[in-house]
N, C-alpha and C positions, 0 to 999 in steps of 0.2 A: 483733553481737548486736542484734538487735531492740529499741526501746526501748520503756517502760509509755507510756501515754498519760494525763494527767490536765487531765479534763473539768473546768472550774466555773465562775461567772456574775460571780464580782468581789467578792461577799458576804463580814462578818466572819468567815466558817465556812468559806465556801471558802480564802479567803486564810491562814485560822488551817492549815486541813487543808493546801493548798499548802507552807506553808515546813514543817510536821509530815514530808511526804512530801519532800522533800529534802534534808530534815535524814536521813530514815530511808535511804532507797536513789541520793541523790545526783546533781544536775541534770544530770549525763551518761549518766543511764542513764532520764529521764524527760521527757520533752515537757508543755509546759506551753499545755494551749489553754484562753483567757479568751473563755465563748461571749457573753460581751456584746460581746465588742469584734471577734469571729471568728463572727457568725450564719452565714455559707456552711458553718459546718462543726458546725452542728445534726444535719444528717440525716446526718453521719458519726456520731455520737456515739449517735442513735437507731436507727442502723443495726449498733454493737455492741450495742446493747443499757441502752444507760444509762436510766434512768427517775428521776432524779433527780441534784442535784448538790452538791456534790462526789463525783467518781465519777474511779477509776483503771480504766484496761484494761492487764491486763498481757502481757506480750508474747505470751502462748499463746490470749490473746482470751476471758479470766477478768472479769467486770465488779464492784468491789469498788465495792458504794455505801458512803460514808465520812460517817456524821452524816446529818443531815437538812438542804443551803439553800435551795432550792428543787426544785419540780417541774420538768419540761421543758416543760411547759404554762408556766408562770410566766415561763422562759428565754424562751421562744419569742413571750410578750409583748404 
């Protein structure tokens, strides 16, 4: 099984949404990418379609923006 992918920059909101989303569907069935500390994987994340962060992609390539932490403009820095 393909797993979700979740996007986010390190922020109180992202990290609150983070442990939320693996409390909810469980760290083996989600990938955890921190775009402050993983920039090479911006243009993946803009390339599902993320425009903002905290943002899950789920394994059928569904983009769930999650709260407001920042823009990708912001990420991107």
């Amino acid at each position: 099984m393909k797993k979700s992918v979740f996007y986010h920059a390190g922020c109180p909101v992202c990290v609150s949404a983070e442990h939320d989303i693996i409390s909810l569907i469980g760290l083996d069935n989600v990938e955890i990418v921190h775009l402050g500390d993983n920039k090479e994987r911006i243009a993946e994340a803009e390339k599902a379609g993320i425009q903002s962060v905290p943002a899950l992609v789920t394994p059928t390539g569904n983009v769930l923006h999650i709260n407001f932490g920042a823009s990708m403009e912001e990420v991107k820095g």
